[in-house]
Each structure stands twice: as C-alpha cells, then as structure tokens.
C-alpha positions in Angstrom: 0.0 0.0 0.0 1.6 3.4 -0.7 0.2 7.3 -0.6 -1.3 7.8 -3.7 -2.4 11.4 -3.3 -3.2 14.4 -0.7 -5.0 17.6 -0.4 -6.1 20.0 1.4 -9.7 20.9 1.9 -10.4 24.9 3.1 -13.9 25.6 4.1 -16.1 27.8 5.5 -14.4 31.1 4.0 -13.4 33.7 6.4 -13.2 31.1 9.1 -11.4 28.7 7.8 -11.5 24.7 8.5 -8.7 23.2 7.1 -8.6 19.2 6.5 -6.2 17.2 5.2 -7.5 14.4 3.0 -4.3 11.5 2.2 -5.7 8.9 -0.7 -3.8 5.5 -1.3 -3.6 3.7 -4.2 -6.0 0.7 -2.8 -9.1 3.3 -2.7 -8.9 3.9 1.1 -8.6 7.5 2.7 -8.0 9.1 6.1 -9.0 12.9 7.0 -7.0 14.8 9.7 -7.9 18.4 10.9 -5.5 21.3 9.9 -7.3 24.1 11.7 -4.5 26.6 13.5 -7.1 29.2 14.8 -6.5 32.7 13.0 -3.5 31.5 11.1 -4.9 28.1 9.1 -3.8 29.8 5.8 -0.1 29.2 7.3 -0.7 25.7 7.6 -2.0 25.3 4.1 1.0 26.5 2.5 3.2 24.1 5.2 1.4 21.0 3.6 1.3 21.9 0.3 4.9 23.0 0.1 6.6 21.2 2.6 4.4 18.1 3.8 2.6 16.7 1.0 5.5 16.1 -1.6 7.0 14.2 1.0 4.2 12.0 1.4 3.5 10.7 -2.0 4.7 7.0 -2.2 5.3 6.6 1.6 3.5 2.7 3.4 0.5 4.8 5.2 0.9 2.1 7.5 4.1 3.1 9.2 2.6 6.0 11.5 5.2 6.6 13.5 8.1 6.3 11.3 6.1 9.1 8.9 5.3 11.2 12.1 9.4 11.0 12.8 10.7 11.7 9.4 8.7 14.8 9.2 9.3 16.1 13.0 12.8 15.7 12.8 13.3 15.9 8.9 12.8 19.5 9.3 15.6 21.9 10.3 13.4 24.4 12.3 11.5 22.0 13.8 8.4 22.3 16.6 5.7 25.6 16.5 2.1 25.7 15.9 2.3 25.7 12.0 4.4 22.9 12.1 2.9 20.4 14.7 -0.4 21.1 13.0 0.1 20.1 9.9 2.1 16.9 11.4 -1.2 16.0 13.2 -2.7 16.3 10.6 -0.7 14.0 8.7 -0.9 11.7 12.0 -4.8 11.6 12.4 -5.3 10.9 8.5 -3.0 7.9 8.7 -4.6 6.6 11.6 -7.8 6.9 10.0 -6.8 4.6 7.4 -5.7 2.3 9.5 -8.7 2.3 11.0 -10.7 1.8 7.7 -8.1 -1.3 7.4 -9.0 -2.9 10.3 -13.1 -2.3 9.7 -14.1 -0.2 12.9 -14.3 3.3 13.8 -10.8 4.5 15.1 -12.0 5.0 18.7 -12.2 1.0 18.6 -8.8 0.8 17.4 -7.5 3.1 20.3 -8.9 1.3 22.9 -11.9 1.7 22.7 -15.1 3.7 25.0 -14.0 4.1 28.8 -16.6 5.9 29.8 -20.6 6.5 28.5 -20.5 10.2 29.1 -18.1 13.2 29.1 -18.5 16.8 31.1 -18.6 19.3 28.3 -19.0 23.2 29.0 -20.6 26.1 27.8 -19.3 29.7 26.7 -21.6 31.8 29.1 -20.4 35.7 28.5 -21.9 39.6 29.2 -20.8 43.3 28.8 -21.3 43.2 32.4 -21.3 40.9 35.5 -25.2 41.1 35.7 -25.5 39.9 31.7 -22.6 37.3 32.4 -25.0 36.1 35.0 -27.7 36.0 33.3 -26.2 33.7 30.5 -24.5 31.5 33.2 -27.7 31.1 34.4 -29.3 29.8 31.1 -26.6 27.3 30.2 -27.1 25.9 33.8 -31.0 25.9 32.9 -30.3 23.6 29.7 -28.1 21.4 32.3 -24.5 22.4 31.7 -22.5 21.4 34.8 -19.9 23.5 34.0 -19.7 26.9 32.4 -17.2 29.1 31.5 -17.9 32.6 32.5 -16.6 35.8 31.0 -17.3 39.7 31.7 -16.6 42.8 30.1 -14.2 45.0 32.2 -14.5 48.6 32.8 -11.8 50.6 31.2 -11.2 47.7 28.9 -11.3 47.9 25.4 -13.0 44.4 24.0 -11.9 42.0 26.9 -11.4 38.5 26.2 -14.3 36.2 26.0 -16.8 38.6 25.3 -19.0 38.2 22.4 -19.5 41.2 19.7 -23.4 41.9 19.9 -25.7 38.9 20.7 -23.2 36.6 19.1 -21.7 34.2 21.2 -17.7 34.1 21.1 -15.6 33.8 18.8 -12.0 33.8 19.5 -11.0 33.9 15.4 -10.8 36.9 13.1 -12.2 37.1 9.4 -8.8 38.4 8.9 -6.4 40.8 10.4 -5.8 40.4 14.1 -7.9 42.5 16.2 -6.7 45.4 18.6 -7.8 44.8 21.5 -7.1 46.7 25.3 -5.5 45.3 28.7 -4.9 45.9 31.8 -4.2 43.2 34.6 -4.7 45.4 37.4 -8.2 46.3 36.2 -9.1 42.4 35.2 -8.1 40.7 39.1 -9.5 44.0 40.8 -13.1 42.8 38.6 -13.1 39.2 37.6 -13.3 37.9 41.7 -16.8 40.3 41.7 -18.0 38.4 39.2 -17.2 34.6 41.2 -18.3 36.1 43.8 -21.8 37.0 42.5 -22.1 33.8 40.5 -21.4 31.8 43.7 -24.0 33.7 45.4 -26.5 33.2 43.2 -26.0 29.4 41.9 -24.1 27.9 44.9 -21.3 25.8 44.7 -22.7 22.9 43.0 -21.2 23.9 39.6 -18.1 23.9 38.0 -17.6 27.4 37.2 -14.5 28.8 34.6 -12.4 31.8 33.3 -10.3 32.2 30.4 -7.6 34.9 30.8 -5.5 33.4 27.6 -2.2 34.2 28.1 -3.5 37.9 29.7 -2.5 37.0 33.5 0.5 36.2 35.3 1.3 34.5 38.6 3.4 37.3 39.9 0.4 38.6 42.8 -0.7 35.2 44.6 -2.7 36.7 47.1 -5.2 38.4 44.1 -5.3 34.6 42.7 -6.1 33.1 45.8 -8.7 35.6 45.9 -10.4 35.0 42.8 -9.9 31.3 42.5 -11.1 30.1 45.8 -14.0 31.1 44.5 -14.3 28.1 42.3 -14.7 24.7 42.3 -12.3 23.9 39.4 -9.7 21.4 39.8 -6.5 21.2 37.7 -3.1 23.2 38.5 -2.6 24.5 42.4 -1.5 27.8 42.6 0.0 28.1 46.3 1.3 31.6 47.1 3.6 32.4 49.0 4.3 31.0 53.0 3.3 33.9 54.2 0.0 34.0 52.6 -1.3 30.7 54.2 -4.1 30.4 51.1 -4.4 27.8 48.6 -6.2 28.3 45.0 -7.7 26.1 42.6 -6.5 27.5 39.1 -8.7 25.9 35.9 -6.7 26.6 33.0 -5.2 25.3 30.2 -1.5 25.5 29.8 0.3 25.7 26.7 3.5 24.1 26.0 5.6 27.5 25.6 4.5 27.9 29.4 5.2 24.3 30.6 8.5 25.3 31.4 7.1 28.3 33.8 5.1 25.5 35.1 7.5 22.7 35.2 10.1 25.8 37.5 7.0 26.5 39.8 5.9 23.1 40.7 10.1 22.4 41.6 10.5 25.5 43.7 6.8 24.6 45.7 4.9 27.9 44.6 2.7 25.4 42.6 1.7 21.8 42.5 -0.6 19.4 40.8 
C-alpha cells in the first residue's frame, strides 16, 4: 500500500477549517484536521509546500516512522504551524488504519472508557449582571460546568466577550484585532463576578475563566482571591508561606508555558 495522493480541503471562508485528506492507491482515505485558529492559511501553505510532496509514495501504514521523518526531517523543527500540519498528517493515517481494520478509530484506540463526558458552555456579558444571566441559562439547559466571561471597565474588548448577541468567537475574518488590557483592572473585577455567580448558583457547579495568556502569577494573594472562588480542579497555585491560602487554578496550559510551570511546581509555589 503506498500514498497515492493528498490535499487540502479549506472551508467555511473567512473562518477557515482546514482538512487534510491522504488517498492510497487501494481506494482507502484518512481525514485529519488542519485548523490553526486565525493562522490556518499558514498551515496550508506548510502542507502543500513542505508536507505533502514528501508523502507521495510513503507505506500509510508506518505511522510513527512518517510522524518522525517529518518532525525531525525538518531543520526548524516544533511551533504551531508545524505540529499542525504533522497532526494532521498523523490523524489521517490513523484513520486509514482504521478503515483497514473495519471499525471506527475509537475502537482501534482502545476503545469507549466511559458513556458520558462533562462538556461546557461559553456563558459571557458586557457586564457581570448579563454574564450572570447567561451562566444562568446554560445551567437551565443542564450544563454542569460553564465558562464565564465579563466585560471589564476601562477595557477595550476583553477576552471572552461576544461582539453583539453573538456568542464568542476567539478567530478573526482576517487581520488580528486590537484589543485593550490591563491586569490590574481584570483581578480587581473578575473575583466580583465569582463572587456574585457563587452567590446566586451555589457551589454545585463547576464554574470557569479564560484569561489566555493575559495573566501572570506574579500577585498570589489576588489569585487566591479569585480562584477560591471556584470549584475547578487542575493546577494548584500556592502563594507564598506567608499567605497561608491555597487556589484552585482551571486553566489550560500551553507548551511555551510548561517550562514556567515545570520551575513553579520544583520550587513549591505550585503543585498538581
């Protein structure tokens, strides 16, 4: 069995989906998703330049030997662009393999470990009044956890906050969007907003913020603050000794900050 062909599939315009589609020359195809979030056009180019011609006449079946020759065949190796359009490559092959086999790639994985999964919703205002307002429908259509975002005085278009009665959308049509910040601002408004959300729903949901990238760990105590006030679980954020107070801190950590992470769980200010 060899790669016969590959291409790349671009939908939805000013949005963007990107999906690899890798053909072999016994009729059977995989599909991997391309999507980079406000740069796919990027990781079109990286396939169709770099990727694809590399592909053509390769065993589909050796996954990890393909995965290898074009992590490391590469002289600037890694970034977002690159390990995209690698997974990409990755998930189509495994899709074939799948097909091979005769069952759904799940199967082929390992199959189902559990019958449901917790999934949450995008729950956002102008205000903290509007943000609890929508927190409070998502929890009325049963949504046990909800992410919850606010506008901020004096900020310009903070994060997370849908344009009009749109929900939101973290991609733009096309050039990057300016948008205002200011940390101070943010910590001295976002713990109102847990704190108002916990005094009207209780604590019997799971409730979460999205700073992205926005926030740093530098003022403990104004964590602590803010994230007691949840019920998330994930990385611990311990301030300092003299503080006393513990945090729960639900985020989602990118590898260009694993290394902050990796030098704050060694030196004890935080812990998983």
């Amino acid at each position: 069995m060899k790669i016969e062909s590959a291409k790349v599939i671009v939908t939805s315009p000013g949005r963007n989906f990107v999906t690899l589609k890798i053909q072999t020359d016994q009729g059977i195809y995989g599909i991997g998703d391309a999507t980079l979030n406000g740069r796919e056009l990027s990781v079109v180019s990286y396939l169709e330049e770099h990727v694809i011609p590399c592909l053509i006449g390769m065993d589909p079946r050796r996954i990890e030997d393909i995965w290898q020759y074009l992590y490391r065949g590469a002289y600037w190796r890694r970034g977002p662009v690159t390990m995209r359009a690698i997974a990409a490559v990755d998930v189509a092959l495994w899709d074939i393999k799948a097909k091979m086999a005769g069952m759904p790639l799940y199967q082929l994985l390992g199959g189902r470990s559990r019958d449901r999964v917790m999934v949450y919703g995008h729950a956002n205002g102008s205000d903290i009044a509007e943000t609890v307002d929508a927190v409070g429908r998502y929890i009325d259509l049963g949504y046990k956890a909800i992410r919850a975002q606010t506008g901020v005085p004096g900020i310009k278009d903070a994060y997370g906050v849908g344009r009009g009665d749109l929900y939101y959308e973290p991609a733009d049509a096309r050039l990057p969007s300016v948008a205002g910040w200011d940390t101070r601002k943010a910590l001295n408004y976002v713990p109102k907003m847990f704190e108002k959300l916990r005094e009207t729903y209780g604590f019997d949901y799971h409730l979460l913020h999205d700073g992205h990238h926005r926030y740093t760990p530098q003022r403990p105590p104004i964590w602590a603050r803010c994230w007691s006030l949840t019920s998330c679980s994930g990385l611990k954020i311990v301030p300092r000794p003299k503080t006393r107070r513990r945090s729960s801190w639900c985020a989602s950590t990118p590898p260009r900050r694993w290394r902050w992470a990796r030098s704050s769980i060694r030196s004890g200010i935080a812990r998983i």
